[in-house]
C-alpha positions as CSV (number, residue, x, y, z in Angstrom):
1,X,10.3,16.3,5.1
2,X,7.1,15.3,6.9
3,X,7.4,11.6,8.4
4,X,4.5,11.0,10.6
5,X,1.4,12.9,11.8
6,X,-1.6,12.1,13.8
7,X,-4.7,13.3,15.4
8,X,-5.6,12.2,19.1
9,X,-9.2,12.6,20.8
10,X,-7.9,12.6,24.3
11,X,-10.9,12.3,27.1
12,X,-12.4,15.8,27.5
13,X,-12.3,15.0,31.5
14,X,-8.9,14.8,31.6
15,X,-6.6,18.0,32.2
16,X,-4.3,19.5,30.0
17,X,-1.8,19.4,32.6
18,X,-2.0,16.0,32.5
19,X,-1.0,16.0,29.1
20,X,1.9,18.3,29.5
21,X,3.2,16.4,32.2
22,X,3.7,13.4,29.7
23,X,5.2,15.2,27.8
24,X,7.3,16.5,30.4
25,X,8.4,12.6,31.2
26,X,9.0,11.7,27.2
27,X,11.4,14.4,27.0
28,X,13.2,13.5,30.2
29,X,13.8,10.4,28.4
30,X,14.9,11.9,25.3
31,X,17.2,14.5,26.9
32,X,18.1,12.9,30.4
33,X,16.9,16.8,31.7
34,X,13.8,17.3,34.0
35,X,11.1,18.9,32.3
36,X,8.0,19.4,35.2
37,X,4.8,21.1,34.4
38,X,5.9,24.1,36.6
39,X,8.5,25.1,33.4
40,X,6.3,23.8,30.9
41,X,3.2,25.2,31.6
42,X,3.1,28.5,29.9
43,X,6.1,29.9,27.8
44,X,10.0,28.9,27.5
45,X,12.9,27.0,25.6
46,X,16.1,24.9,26.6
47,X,19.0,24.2,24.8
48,X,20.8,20.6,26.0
49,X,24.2,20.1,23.7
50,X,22.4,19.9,20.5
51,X,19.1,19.4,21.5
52,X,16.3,22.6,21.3
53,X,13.0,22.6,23.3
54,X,10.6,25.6,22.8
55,X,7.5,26.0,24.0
56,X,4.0,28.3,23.9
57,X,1.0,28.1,26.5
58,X,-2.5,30.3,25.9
59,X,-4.8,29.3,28.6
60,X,-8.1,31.4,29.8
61,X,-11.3,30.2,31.7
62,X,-12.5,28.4,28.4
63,X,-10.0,27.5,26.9
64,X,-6.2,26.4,26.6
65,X,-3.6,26.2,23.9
66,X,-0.5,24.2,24.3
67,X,2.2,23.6,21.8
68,X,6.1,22.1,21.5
69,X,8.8,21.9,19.3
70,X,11.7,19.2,19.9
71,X,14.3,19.0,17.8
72,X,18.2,17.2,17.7
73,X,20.7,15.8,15.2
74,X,19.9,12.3,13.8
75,X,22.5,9.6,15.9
76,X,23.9,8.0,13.3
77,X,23.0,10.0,9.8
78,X,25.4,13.2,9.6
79,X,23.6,16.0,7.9
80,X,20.2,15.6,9.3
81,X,17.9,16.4,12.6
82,X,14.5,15.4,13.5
83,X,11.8,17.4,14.8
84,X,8.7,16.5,16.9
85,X,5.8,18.7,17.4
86,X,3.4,18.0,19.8
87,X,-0.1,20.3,19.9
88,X,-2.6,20.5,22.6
89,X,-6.0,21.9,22.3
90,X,-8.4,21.5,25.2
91,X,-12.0,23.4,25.6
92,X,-14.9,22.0,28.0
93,X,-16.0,18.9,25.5
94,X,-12.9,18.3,23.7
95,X,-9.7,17.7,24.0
96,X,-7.3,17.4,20.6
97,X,-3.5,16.3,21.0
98,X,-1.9,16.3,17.3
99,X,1.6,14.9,16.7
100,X,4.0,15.3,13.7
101,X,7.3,14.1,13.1
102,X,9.4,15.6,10.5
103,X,13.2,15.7,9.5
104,X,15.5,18.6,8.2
105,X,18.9,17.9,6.1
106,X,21.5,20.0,5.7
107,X,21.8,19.3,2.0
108,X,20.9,16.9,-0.9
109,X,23.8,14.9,0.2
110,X,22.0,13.0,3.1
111,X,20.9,10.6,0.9
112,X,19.8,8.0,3.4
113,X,15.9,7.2,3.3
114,X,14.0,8.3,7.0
115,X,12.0,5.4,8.3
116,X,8.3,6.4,9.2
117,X,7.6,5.7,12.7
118,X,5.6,6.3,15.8
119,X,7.0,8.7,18.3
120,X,7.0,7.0,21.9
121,X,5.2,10.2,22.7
122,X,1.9,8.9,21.3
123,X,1.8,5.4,23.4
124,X,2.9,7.5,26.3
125,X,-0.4,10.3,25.7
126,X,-2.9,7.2,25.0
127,X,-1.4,5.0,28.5
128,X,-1.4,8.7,30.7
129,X,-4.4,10.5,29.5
130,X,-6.1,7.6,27.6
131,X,-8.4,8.2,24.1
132,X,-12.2,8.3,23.6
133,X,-13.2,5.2,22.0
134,X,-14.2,5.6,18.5
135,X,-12.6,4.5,14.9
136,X,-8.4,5.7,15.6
137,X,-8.2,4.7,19.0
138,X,-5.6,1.8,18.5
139,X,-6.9,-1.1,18.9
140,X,-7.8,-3.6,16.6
141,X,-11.4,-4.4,15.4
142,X,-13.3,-7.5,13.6
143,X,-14.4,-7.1,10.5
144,X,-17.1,-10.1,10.0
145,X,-20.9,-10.7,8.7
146,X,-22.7,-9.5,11.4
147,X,-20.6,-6.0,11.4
148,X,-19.8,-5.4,7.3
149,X,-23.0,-3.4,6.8
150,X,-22.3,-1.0,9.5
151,X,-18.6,-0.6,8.4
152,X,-19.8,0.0,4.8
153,X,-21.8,3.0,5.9
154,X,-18.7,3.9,7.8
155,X,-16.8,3.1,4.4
156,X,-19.0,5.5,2.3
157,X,-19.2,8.6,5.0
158,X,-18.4,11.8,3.2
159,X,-17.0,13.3,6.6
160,X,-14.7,10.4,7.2
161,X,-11.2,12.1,7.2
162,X,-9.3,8.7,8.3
163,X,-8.4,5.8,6.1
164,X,-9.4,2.2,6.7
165,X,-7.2,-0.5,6.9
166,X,-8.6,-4.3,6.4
167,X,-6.1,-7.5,7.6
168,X,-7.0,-10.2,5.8
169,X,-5.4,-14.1,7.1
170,X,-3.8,-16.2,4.7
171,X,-4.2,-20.0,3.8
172,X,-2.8,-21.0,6.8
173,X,-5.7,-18.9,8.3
174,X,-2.8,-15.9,10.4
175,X,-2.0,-12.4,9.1
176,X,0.8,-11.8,7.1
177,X,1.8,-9.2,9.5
178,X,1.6,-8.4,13.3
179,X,-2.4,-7.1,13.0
180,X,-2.7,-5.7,16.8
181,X,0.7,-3.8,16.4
182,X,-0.6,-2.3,13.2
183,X,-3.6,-1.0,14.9
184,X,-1.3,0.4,18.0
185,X,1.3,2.2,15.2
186,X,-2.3,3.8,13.3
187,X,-3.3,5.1,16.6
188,X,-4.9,9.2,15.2
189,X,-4.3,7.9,11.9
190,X,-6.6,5.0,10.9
191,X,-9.1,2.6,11.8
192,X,-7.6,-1.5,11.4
193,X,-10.0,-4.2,11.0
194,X,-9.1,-7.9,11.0
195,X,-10.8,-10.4,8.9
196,X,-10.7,-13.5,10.5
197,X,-10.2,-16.8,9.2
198,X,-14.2,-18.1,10.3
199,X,-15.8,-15.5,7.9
200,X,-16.5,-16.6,4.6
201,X,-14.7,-14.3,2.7
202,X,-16.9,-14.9,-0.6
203,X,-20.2,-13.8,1.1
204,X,-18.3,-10.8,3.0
205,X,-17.2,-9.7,-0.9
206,X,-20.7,-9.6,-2.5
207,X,-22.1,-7.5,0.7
208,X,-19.4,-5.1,0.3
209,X,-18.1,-5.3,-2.8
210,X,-15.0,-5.9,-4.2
211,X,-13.1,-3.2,-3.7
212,X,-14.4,-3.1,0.0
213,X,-12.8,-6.3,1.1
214,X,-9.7,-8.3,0.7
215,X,-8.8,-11.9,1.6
216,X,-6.0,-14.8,1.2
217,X,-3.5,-12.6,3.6
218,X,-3.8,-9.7,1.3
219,X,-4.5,-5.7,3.1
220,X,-7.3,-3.4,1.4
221,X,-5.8,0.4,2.2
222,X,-9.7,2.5,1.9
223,X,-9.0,6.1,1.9
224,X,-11.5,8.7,2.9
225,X,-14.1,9.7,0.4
226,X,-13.4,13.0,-1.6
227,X,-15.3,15.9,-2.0
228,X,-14.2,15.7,-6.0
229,X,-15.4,11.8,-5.8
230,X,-18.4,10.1,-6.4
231,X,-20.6,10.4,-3.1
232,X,-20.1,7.8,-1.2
233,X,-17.1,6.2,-3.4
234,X,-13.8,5.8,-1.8
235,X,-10.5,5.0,-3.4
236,X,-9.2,2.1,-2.0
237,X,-5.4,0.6,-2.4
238,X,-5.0,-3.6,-2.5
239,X,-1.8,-4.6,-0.4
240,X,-1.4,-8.6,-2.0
241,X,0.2,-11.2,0.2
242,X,3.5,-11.7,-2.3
243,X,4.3,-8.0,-1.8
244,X,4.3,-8.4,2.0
245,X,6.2,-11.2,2.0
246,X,8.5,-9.2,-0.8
247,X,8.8,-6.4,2.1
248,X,10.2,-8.7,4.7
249,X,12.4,-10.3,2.7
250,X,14.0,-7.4,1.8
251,X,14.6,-6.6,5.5
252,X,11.6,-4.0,5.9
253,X,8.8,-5.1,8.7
254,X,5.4,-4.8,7.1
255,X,3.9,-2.8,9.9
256,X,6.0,0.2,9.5
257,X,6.0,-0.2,5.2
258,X,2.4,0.2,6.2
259,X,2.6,2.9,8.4
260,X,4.3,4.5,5.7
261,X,1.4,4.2,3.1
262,X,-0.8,5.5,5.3
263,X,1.3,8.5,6.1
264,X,2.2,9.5,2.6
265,X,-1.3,10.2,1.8
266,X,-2.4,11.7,5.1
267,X,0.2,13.8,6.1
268,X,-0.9,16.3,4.3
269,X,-4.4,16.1,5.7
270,X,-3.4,16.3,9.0
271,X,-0.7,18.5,9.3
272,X,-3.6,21.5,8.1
273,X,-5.0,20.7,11.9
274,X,-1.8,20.0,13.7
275,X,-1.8,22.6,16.7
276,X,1.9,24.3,15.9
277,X,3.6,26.9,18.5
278,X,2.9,29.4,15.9
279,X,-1.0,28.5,15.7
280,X,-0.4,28.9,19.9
281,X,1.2,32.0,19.8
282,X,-1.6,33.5,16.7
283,X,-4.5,31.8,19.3
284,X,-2.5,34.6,22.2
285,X,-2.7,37.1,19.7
286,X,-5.7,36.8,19.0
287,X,-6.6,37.2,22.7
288,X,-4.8,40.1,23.3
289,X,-6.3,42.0,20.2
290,X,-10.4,41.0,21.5
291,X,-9.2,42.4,25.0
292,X,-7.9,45.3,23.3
293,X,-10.7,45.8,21.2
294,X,-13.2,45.3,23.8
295,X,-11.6,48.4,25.7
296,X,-11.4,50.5,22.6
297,X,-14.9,50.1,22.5
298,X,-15.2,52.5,25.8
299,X,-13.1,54.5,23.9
300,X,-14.0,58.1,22.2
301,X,-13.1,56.5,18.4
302,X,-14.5,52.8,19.7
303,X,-16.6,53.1,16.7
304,X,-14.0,53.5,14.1
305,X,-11.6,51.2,15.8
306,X,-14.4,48.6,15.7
307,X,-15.3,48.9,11.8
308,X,-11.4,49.2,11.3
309,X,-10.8,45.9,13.1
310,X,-13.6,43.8,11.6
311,X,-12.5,44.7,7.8
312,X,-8.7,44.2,8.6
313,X,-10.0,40.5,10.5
314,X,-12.3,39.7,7.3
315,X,-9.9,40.6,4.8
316,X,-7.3,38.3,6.9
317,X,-9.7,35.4,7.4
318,X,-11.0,35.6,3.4
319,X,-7.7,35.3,1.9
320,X,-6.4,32.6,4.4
321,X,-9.8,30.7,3.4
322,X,-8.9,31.0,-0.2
323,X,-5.3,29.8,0.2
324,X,-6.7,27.0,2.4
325,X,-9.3,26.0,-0.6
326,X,-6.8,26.2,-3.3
327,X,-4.2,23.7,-1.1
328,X,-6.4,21.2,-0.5
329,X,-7.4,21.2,-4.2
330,X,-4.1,20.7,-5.4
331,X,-3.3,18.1,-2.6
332,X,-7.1,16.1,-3.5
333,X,-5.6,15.9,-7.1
334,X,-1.8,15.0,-6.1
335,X,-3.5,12.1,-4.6
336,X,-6.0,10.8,-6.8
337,X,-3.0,10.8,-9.9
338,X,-0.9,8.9,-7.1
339,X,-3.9,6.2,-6.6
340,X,-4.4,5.7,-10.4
341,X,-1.0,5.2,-10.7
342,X,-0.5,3.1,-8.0
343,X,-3.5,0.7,-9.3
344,X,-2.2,0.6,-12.6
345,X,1.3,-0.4,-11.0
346,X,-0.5,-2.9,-8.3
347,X,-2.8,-4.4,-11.4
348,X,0.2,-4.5,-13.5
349,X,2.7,-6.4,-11.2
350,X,-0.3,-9.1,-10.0
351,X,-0.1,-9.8,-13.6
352,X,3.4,-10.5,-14.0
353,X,3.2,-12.6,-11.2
354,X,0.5,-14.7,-11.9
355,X,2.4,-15.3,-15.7
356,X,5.1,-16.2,-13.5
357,X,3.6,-18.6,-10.8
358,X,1.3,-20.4,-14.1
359,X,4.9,-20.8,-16.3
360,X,6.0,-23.1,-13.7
361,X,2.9,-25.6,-14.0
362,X,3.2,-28.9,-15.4
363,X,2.4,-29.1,-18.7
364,X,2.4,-25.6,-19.4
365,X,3.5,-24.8,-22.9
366,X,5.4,-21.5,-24.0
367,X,5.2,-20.7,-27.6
368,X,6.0,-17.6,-29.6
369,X,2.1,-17.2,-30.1
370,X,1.0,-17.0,-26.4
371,X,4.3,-14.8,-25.5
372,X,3.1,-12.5,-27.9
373,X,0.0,-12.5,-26.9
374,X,1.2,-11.7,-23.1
375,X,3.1,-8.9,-24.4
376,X,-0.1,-7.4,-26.2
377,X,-1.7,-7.9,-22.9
378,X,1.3,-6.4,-20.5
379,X,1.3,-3.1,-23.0
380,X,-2.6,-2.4,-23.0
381,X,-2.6,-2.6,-19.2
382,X,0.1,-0.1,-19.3
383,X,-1.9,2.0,-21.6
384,X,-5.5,1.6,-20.1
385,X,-5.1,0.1,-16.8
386,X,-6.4,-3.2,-16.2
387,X,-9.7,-3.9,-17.5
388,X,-12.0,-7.5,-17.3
389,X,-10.8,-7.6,-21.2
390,X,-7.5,-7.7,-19.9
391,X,-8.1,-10.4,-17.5
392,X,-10.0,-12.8,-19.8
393,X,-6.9,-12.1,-22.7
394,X,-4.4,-13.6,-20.0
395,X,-6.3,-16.3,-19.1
396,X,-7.2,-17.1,-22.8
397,X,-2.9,-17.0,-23.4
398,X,-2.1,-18.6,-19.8
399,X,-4.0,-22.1,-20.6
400,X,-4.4,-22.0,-24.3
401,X,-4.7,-25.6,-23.9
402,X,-7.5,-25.5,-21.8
403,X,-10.0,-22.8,-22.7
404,X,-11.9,-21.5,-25.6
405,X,-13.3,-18.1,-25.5
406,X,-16.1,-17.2,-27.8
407,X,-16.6,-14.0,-29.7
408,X,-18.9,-13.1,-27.3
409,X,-17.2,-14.0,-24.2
410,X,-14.8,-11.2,-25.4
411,X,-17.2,-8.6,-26.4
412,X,-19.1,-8.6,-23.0
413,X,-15.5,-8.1,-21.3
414,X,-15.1,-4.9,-23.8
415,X,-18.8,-4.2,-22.3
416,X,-17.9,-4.3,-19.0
417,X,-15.0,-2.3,-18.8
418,X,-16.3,-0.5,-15.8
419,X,-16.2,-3.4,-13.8
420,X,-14.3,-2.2,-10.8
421,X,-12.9,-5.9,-8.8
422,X,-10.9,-7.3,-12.2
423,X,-8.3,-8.9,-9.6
424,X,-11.0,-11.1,-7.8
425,X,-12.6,-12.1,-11.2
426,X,-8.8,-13.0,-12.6
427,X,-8.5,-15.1,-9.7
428,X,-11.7,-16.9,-9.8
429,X,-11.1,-17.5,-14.0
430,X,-7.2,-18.8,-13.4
431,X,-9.1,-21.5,-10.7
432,X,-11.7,-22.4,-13.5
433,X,-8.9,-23.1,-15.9
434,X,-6.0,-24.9,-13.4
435,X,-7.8,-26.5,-10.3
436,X,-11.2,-26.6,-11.4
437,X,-9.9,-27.9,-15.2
438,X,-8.0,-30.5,-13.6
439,X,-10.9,-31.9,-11.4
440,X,-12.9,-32.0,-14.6
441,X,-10.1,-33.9,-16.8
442,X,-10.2,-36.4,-13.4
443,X,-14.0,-37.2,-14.3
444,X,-14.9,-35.6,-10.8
445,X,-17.7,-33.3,-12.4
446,X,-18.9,-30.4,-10.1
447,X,-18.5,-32.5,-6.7
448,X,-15.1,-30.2,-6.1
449,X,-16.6,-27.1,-7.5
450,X,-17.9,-25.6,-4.3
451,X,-14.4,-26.6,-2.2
452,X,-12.9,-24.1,-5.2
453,X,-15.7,-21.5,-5.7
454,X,-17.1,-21.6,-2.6
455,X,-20.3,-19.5,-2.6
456,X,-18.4,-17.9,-6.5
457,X,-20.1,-21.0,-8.5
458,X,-23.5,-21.9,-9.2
459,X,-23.8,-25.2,-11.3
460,X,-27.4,-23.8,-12.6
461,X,-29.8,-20.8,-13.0
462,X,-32.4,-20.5,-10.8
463,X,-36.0,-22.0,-12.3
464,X,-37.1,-18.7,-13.5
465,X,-34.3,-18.0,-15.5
466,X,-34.7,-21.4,-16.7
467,X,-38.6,-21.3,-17.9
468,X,-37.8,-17.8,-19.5
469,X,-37.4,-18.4,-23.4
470,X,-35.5,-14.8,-23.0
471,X,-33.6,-15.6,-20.6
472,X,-32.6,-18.8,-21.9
473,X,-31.9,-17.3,-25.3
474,X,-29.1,-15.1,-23.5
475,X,-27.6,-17.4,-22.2
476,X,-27.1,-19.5,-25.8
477,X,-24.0,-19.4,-27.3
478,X,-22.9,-20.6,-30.6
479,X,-20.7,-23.1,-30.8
480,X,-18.4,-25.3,-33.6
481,X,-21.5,-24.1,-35.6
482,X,-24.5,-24.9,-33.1
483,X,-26.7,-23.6,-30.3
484,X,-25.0,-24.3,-26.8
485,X,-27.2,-23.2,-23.9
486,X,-24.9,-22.3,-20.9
487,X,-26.0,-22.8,-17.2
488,X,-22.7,-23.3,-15.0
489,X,-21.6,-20.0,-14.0
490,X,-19.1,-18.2,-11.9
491,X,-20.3,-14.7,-10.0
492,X,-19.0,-12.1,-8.0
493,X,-21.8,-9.4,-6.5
494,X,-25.8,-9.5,-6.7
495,X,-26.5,-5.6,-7.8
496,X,-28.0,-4.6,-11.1
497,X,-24.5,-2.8,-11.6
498,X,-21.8,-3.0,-14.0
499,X,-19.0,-2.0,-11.8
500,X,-19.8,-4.2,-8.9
501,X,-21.5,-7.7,-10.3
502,X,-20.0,-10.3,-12.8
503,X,-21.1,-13.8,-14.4
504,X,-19.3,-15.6,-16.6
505,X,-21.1,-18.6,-18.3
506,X,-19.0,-21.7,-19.6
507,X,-19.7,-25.3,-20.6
508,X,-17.2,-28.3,-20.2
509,X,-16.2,-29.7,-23.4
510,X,-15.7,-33.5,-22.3
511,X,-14.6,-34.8,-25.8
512,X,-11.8,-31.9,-26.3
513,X,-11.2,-31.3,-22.6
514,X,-11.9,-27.7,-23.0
515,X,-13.5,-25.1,-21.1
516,X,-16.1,-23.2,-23.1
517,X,-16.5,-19.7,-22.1
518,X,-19.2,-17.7,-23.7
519,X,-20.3,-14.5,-21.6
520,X,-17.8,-12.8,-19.2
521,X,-19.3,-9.3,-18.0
522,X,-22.9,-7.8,-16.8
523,X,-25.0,-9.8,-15.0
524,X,-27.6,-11.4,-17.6
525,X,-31.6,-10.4,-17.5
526,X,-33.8,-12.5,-16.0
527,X,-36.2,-12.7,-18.9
């Protein structure tokens, strides 16, 4: 089973012996045996008690191929051995380290789950050789306002074959998890940003949208853009804060449950470019057959040899092209069914939360009405994923005390079922009708509205919205039998899109200490 893989840009200036000799050290460390670049320069194995070494070298004036294979029995798990693979690939401007970790057991009896890890090898490469700065070199970036347009054009790059990871700080205003080691474990696997607790997390959402951003200690997991995907749309996976805390309470640190994530989806990715000792030994074969061919070519039957060796090497190269095209097809799909399913899982469990965190309110009233209502909810978002129409049902059963949704309220949630950030626009409705309610039933008006909004609430439209009659007569709702125009509104993005941009409109019954909610969807015309 494939644990761990990762790509390292090592410095082009750097030798490949200087590589080799690290590796040299990390398995005199593993095996107590020297290993010096004199043995493992070219070919060779070792056999230590039960640990194997083989190796493969290829090196000419150009270029140089160096690979290893490591493998020994698991200390403490009977049945099962672990195997690293280290791959070097060196030419004049590049040099490419790749690093896979895998384990083999001896039957389905080894039952015990592997933990995904970082091989000491790779902080070993990055401290002796050292990596060219760029997106995966392990350390931690700032995600912010003055950097969030360049990271979305990093975001939507169709060649980006690394996933993103964004850290985002909790109430308190600290990660729920050790952010720097994160970004030392995804070293040649991703690229880890940390939101810090100064940016305003509401602005930072409507520049990059929703699904591009994450906040209140919670991780956004964006995975590269596929070539079966929308251009410039990437699948992204929301980490929420409960669930890290749920992973360290159950004895797991977060950092490597991350690592893990991250690894399940792009182990396959990588492991197409890891440098193995057979892609060594095929790179020497290759060599040996252009040598060969280039002295046929003094040959009497040069010609025919020649014509004979291009068809056999374009017959070869086609059908390994083909192979190659029809895996990573398969793999592209294996993945996107895991992500819908994981959303619909994610979506699905912040539900059940949030029922369960709102039950234990004060005042709040269960009755056989609401719970059945929940259940209605719970089974559609099971069916269909959750939708805005899902959100605004929840919220209608949650405080059925407190809110009053109006036919139309509910048919522009059915409208917008595109809309792609239904978590964020749940969170901003349960606020309206709990913290936001409560400030109302105190007689405290809109004063608190932009402590709990923040930049989400805007007590009025602007003045041409206002002097349009069109405008206006959008934004009228009918209510207990009469016109109600609507100008308090909550918002999430600015584009004229219904996946990424939001309003819902609502009025503040005084007299029946109700909200009034009469559009939740599309943003409204402007006349």
């Amino acid at each position: 089973m494939l644990v761990y893989g990762c790509r390292l840009s090592l410095t082009p200036e750097s030798d490949i012996t200087t590589a080799i000799a690290a590796v040299g050290r990390w398995l005199q460390f593993k095996t107590r045996a020297d290993f010096p670049i004199r043995m493992l320069r070219d070919d060779g194995n070792r056999e230590l008690d039960e640990h194997e070494v083989n190796w493969y070298g290829q090196h000419d004036q150009t270029e140089s191929w160096w690979a290893l294979r490591y493998s020994h029995p698991d200390s403490i798990i009977e049945g099962r051995s672990w195997i690293t693979e280290v791959g070097l690939h060196r030419t004049p401007t590049s040099h490419v380290c790749t690093v896979c970790l895998q384990t083999r057991e001896q039957s389905t009896l080894v039952m015990e789950e592997a933990e995904c890890t970082q091989p000491r090898l790779v902080g070993d490469m990055l401290k002796s050789v050292g990596h060219v700065p760029g997106y995966c070199d392990g350390s931690l970036k700032r995600l912010d306002l003055d950097n969030c347009e360049q990271v979305s054009e990093q975001i939507r790059q169709p060649a980006r074959e690394y996933p993103i990871v964004q850290i985002s700080v909790d109430l308190a205003g600290e990660p729920l998890l050790d952010a720097d080691r994160v970004a030392m474990l995804s070293a040649g696997v991703a690229c880890v940003y940390l939101i810090p607790s100064t940016v305003d997390t509401f602005e930072l959402q409507d520049r990059m949208g929703g699904e591009y951003s994450c906040y209140h200690g919670a991780l956004n997991i964006i995975w590269p853009v596929g070539e079966s995907q929308r251009a410039g749309k990437a699948r992204f996976r929301r980490v929420m804060a409960h669930q890290v805390e749920s992973a360290r309470q159950a004895g797991r640190r977060p950092e490597n449950v991350l690592l893990a994530s991250l690894c399940h989806r792009m182990n396959e990715l990588l492991s197409r470019s890891h440098i193995t000792p057979e892609s060594v030994r095929a790179a020497r074969h290759r060599a040996e057959l252009a040598a060969l061919h280039q002295a046929a070519k003094s040959a009497k039957s040069g010609e025919e040899v020649e014509n004979l060796y291009r068809l056999v090497d374009k017959d070869q190269r086609d059908e390994i092209d083909q192979l190659k095209r029809e895996r990573v097809d398969l793999v592209r799909q294996l993945n996107e069914a895991r992500d819908q399913l994981f959303t619909t899982q994610s979506e699905l469990e912040g539900f059940r939360g949030q029922l369960a965190r709102d039950s234990q309110r004060p005042g709040f009233r269960e009755s056989r009405v609401s719970l059945d209502a929940r259940k209605e909810v719970a089974d559609s978002i099971a069916k269909d994923g959750f939708k805005l129409q899902h959100a605004l049902d929840f919220v209608a059963s949650a405080y059925e005390d407190r809110v009053v949704l109006l036919d139309t309220a509910r048919a522009s949630a059915r409208d917008s079922a595109k809309f792609n950030d239904v978590p964020k626009a749940l969170e901003l409705m349960c606020r309206l009708c709990s913290t936001y309610w409560q400030s109302l039933a105190n007689g405290e008006g809109d004063a608190q509205a932009r402590v709990i909004f923040g930049n989400s609430f805007s007590a009025r439209d602007s003045e041409g919205v206002e002097g349009n009659k069109r405008a206006k007569d959008l934004r009228t709702f009918v209510y207990k039998g009469r016109p109600l125009h609507m100008v308090s509104h909550l918002k999430i993005g600015r584009k004229d899109s219904v996946a990424e941009t939001w309003r819902l409109y609502f009025h503040w019954d005084a007299a029946a200490q109700v909200i009034v909610i009469g559009h939740c969807g599309r943003h409204l015309d402007h006349g």
